[in-house]
Backbone as CSV, one residue per row, in Angstrom:
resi,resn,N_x,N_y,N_z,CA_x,CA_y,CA_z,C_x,C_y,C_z
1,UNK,61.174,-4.378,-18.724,62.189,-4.120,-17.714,61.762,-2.926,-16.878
2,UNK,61.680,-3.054,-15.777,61.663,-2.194,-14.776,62.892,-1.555,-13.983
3,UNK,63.018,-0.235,-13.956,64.155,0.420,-13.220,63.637,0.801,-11.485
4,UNK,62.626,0.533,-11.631,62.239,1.355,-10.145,61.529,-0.083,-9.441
5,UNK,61.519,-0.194,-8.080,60.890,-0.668,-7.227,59.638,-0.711,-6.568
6,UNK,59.460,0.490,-6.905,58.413,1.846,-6.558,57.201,1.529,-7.080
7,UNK,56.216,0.566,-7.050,55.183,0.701,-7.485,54.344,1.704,-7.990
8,UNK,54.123,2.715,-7.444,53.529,3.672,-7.616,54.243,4.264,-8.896
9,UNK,55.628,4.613,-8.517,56.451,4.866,-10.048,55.911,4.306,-11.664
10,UNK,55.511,3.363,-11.288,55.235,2.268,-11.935,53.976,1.859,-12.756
11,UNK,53.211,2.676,-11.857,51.639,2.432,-12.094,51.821,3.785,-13.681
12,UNK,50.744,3.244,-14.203,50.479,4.668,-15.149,51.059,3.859,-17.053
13,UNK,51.455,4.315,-17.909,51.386,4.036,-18.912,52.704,4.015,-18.990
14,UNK,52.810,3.010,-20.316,54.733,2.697,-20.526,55.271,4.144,-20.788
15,UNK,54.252,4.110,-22.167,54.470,5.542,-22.968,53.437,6.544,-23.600
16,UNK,53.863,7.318,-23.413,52.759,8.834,-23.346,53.116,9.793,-24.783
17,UNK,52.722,10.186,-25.701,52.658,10.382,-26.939,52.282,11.801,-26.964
18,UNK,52.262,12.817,-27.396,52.125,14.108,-27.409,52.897,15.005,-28.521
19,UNK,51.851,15.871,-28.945,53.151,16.796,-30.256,52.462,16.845,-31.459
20,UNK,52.845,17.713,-32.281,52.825,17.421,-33.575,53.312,16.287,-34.589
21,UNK,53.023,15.459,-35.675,53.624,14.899,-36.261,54.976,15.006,-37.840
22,UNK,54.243,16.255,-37.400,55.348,17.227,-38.225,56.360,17.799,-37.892
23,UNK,56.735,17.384,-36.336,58.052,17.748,-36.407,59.288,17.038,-35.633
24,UNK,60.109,17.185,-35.284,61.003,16.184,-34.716,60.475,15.534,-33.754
25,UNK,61.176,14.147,-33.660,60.804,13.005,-32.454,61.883,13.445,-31.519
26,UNK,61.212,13.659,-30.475,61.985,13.619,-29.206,61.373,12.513,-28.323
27,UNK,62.788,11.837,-27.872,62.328,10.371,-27.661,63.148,10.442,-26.009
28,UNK,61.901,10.785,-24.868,62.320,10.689,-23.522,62.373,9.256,-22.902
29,UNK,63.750,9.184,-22.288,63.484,7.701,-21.637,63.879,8.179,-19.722
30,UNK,62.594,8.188,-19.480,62.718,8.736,-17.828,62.669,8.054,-16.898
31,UNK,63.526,7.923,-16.327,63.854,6.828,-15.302,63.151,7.253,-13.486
32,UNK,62.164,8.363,-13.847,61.278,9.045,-12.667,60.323,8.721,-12.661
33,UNK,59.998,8.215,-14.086,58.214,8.176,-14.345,57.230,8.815,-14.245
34,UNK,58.163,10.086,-14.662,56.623,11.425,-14.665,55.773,10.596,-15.824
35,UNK,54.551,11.945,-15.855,53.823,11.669,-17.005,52.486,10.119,-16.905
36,UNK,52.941,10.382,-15.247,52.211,9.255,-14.915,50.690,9.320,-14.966
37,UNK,50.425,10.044,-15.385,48.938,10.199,-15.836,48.412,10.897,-17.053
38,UNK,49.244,9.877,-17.758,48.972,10.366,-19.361,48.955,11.697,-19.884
39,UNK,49.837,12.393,-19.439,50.420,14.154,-19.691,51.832,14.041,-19.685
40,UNK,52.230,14.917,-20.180,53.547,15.391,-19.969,53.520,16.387,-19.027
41,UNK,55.083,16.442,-18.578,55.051,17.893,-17.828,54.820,18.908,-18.268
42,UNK,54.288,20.177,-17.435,53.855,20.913,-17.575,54.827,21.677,-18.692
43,UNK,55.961,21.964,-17.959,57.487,22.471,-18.743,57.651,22.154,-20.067
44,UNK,57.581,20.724,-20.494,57.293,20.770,-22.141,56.146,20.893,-22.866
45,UNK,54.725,21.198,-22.459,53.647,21.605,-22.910,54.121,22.632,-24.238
46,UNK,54.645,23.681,-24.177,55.037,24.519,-25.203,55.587,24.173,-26.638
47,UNK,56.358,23.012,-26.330,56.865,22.645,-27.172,56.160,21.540,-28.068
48,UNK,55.150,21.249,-27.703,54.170,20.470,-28.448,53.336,20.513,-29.908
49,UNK,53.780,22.042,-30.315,53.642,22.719,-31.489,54.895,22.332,-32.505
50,UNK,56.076,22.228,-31.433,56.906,22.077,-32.992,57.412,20.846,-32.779
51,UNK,57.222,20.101,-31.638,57.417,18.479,-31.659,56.740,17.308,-31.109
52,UNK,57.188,15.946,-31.937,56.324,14.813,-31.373,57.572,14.408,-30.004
53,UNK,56.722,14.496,-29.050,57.369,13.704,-27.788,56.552,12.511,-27.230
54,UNK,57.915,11.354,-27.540,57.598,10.336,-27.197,58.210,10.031,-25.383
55,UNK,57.308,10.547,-24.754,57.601,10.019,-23.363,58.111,8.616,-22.572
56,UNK,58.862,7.739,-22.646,58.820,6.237,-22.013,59.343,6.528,-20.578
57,UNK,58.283,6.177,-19.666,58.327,6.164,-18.492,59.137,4.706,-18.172
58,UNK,60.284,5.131,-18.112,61.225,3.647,-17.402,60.933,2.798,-16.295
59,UNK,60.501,3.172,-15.657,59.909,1.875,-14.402,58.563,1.512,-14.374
60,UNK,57.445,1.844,-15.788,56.285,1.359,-16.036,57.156,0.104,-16.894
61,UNK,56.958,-1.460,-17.208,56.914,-2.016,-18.108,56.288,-1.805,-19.211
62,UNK,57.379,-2.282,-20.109,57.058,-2.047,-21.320,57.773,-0.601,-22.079
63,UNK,58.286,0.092,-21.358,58.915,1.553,-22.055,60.036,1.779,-22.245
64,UNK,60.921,0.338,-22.204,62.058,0.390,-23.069,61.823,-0.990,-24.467
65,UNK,60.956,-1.521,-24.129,60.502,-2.273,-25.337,59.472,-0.947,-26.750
66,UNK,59.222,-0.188,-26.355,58.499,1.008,-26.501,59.688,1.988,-27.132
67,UNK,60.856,2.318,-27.081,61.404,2.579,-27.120,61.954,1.942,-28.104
68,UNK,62.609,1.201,-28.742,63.260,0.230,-28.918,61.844,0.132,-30.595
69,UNK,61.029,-0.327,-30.747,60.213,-0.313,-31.398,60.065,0.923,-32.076
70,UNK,60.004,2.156,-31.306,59.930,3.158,-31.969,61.484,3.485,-33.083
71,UNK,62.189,3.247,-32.431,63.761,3.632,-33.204,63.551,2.504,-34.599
72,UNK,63.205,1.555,-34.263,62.918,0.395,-35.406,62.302,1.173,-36.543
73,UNK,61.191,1.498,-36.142,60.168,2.439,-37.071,59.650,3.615,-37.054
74,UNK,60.626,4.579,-37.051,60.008,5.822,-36.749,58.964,6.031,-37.791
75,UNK,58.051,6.979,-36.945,57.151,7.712,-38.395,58.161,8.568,-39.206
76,UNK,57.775,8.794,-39.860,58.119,10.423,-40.912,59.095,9.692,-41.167
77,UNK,60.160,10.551,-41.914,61.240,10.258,-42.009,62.275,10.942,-41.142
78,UNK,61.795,11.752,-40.409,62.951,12.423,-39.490,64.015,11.357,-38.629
79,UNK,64.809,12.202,-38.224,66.001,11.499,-37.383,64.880,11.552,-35.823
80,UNK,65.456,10.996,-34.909,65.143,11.033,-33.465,66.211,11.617,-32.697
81,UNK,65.479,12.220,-31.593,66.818,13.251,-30.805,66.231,12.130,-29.356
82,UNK,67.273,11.621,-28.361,66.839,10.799,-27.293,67.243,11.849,-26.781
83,UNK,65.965,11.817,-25.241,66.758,12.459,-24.278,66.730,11.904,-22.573
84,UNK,67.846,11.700,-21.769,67.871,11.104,-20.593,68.479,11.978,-19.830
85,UNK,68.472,11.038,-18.664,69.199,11.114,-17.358,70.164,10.408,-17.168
86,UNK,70.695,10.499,-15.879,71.706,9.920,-15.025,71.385,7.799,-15.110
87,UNK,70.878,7.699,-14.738,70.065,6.120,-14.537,69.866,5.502,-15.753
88,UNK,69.343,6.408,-17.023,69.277,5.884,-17.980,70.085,5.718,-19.345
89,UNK,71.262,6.426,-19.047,72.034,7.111,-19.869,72.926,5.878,-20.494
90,UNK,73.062,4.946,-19.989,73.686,3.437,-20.546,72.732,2.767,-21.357
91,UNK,71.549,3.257,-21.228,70.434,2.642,-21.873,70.040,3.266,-23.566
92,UNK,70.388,4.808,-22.897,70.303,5.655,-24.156,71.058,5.356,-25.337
93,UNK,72.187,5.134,-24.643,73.554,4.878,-25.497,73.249,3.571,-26.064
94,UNK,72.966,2.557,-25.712,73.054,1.124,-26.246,72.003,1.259,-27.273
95,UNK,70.742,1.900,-27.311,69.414,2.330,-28.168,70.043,2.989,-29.154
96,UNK,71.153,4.230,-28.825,71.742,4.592,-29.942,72.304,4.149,-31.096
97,UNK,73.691,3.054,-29.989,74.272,2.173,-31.132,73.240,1.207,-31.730
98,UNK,72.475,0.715,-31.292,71.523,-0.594,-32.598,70.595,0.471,-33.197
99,UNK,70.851,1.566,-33.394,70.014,2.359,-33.980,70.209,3.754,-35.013
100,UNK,71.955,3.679,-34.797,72.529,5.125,-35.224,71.510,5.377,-36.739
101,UNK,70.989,4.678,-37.802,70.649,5.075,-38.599,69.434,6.439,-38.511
102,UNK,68.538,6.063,-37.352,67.528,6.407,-37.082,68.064,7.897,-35.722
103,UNK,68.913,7.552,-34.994,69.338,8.427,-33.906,69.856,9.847,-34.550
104,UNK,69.513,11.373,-34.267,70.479,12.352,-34.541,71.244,12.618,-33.734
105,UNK,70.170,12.392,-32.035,71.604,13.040,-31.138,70.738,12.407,-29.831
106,UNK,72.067,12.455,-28.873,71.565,11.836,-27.440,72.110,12.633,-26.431
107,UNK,70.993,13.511,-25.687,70.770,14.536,-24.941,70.559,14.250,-23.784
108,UNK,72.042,14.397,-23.137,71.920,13.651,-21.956,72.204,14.812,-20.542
109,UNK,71.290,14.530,-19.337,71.340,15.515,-18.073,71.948,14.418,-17.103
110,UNK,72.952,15.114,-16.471,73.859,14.609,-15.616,73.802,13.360,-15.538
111,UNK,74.533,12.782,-16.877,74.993,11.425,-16.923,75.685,10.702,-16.139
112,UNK,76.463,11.167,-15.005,77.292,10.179,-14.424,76.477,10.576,-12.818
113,UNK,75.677,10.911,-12.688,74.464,10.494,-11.770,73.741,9.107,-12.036
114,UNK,74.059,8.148,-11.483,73.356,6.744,-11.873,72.901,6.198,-10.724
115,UNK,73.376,6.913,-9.681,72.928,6.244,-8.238,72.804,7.971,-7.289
116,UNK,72.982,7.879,-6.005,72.781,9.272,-5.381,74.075,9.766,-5.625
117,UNK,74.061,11.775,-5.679,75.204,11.948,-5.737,74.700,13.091,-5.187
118,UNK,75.859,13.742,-4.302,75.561,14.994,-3.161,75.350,15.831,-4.061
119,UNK,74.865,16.941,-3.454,74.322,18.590,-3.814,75.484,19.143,-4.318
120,UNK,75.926,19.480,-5.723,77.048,20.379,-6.127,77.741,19.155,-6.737
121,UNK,77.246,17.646,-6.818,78.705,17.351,-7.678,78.319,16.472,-8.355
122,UNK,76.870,16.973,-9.574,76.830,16.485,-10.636,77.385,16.652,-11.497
123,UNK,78.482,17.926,-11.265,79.231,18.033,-12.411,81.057,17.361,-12.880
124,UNK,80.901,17.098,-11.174,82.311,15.849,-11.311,82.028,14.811,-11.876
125,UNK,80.746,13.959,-11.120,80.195,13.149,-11.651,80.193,12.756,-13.367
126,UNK,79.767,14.235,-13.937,79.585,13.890,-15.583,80.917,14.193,-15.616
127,UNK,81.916,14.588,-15.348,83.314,14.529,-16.251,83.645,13.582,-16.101
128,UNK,83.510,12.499,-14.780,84.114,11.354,-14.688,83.622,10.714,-15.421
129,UNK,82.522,10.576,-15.710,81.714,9.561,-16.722,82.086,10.194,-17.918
130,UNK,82.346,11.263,-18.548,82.638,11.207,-19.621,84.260,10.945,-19.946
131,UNK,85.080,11.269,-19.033,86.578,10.207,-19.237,86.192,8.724,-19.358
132,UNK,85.533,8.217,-18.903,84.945,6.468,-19.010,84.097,6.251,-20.535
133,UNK,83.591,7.073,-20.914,83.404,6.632,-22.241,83.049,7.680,-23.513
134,UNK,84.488,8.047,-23.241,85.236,8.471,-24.563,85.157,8.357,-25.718
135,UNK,85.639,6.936,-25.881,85.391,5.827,-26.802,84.002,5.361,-27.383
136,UNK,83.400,5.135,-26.334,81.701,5.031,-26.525,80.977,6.112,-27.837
137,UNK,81.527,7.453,-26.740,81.019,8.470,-27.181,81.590,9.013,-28.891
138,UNK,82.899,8.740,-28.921,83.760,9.251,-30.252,82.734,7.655,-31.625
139,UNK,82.677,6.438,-31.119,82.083,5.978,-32.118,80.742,6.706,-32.701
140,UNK,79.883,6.658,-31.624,78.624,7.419,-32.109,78.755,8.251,-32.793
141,UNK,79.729,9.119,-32.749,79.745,10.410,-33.115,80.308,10.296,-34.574
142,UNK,81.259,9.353,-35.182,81.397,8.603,-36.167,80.399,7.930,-36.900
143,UNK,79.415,7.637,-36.301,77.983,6.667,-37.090,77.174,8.111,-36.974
144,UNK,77.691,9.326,-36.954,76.122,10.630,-37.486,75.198,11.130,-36.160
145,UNK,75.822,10.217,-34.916,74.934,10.515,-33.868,75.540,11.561,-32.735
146,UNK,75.237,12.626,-32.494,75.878,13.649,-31.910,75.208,13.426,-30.131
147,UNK,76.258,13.227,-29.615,76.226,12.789,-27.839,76.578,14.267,-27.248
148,UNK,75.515,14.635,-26.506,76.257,15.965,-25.636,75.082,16.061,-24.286
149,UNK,76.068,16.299,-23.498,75.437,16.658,-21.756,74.980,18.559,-22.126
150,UNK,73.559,18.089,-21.979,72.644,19.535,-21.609,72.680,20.054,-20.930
151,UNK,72.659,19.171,-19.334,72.332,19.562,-18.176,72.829,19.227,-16.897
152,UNK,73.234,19.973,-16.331,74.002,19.919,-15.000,73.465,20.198,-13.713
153,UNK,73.206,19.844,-12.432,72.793,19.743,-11.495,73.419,20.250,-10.284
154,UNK,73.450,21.702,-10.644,74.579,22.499,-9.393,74.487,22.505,-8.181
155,UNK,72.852,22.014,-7.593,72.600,21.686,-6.276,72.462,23.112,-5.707
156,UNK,72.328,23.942,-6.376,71.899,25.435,-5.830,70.402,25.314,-5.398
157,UNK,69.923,26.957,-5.583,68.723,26.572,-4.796,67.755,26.751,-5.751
158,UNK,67.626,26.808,-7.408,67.040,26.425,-8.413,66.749,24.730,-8.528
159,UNK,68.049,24.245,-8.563,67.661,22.661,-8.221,67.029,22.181,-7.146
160,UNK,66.955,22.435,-6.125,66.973,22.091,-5.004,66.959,20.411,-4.577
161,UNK,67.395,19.450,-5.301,67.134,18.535,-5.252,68.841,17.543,-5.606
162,UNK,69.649,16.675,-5.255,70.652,16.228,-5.879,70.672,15.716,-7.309
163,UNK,71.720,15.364,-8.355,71.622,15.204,-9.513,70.877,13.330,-9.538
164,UNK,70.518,13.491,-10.227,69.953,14.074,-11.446,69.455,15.084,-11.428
165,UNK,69.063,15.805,-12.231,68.047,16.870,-12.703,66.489,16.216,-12.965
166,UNK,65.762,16.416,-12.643,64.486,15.677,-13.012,64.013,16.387,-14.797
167,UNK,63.491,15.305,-15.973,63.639,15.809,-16.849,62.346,16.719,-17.081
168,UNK,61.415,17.226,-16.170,60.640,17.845,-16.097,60.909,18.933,-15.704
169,UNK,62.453,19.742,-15.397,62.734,20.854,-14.691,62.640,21.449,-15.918
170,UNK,62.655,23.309,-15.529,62.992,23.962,-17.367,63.678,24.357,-17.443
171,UNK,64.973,24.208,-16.964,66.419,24.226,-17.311,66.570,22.970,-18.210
172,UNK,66.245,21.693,-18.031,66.295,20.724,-18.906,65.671,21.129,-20.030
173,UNK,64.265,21.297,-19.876,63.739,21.694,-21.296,64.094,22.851,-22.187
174,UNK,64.583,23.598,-21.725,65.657,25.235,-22.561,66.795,24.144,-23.241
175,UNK,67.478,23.363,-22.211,68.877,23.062,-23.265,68.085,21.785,-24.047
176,UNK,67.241,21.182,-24.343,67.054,20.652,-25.417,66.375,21.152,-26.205
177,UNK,65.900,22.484,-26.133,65.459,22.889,-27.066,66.356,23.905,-27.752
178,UNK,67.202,24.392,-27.121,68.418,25.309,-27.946,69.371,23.853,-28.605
179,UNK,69.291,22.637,-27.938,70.238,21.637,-28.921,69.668,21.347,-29.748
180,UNK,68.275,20.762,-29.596,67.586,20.552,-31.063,68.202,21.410,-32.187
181,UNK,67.539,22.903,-31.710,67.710,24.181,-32.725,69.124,24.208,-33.163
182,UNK,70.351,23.729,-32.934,71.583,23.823,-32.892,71.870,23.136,-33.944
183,UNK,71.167,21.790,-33.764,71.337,20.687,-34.450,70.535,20.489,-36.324
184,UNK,69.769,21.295,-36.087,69.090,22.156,-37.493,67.497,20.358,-37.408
């Protein structure tokens, strides 16, 4: 399945692998398709010491089948922490539920960004989406899987860009790494 149109988006590898194996799976599903040349961003380079990041570039085919496979069989025995965006965040969630055994938590940046949304109101955006699934969210959280918005998209001049947040910014990468740490 492809999310993007964008060829170019497109070109490059489903999924990009990086990290230690010794320590938590962080399982990106990016609906930008960084990493398009077999790297991660620069921004999570650091964190490659204390985790395996599984990159799935969403508009390469193949990186939600990639995805999906991995939750089936993780290595180790650790839990998996997902982390998304706006675009992918229905996707995250559905991976969650056929998966809560394997899921710890789903780390989501301005979720109710799914299409364009002006400068300054990614954060209406995610409250509205999180009044819409409430319910969604309270089951998971019942099956062991902890759902929480990291990241917000104030449209200041740090972002400079409308929400989403791109998951390569390092405001994204600080709040998943203080949630990981949160999350033990």
């Amino acid at each position: 399945m492809s999310y993007s149109p964008d060829p170019v988006r497109a070109d490059g590898p489903a999924v990009v692998t990086e990290g230690t194996p010794d320590g938590p799976i962080v399982l990106v599903l990016d609906p930008a398709g960084e990493a398009k040349h077999d790297g991660l961003p620069a921004t999570w380079r650091d964190q490659l010491g204390s985790w395996r990041v599984v990159w799935c570039r969403v508009p390469a085919d193949g990186a939600l089948t990639g995805a999906d496979e991995l939750l089936s069989d993780p290595p180790g025995a650790g839990k998996v922490h997902v982390v998304t965006s706006g675009p992918c965040t229905d996707e995250a969630l559905r991976l969650a539920e056929a998966h809560s055994g394997t899921v710890r938590s789903v780390l989501l940046v301005d979720p109710g960004a799914s299409g364009y949304v002006e400068a300054g109101d990614g954060e209406a955006a995610d409250e509205h989406w999180e009044e819409q699934t409430e319910q969604r969210r309270w089951a998971l959280t019942r099956s062991g899987v902890d759902v929480r918005v990291v990241a917000h998209s104030t449209g200041g001049p740090r972002d400079r860009i409308p929400a989403p947040l791109p998951l390569g910014h390092p405001d994204v990468v600080a709040a998943v790494q203080q949630s990981i740490a949160d999350l033990g």
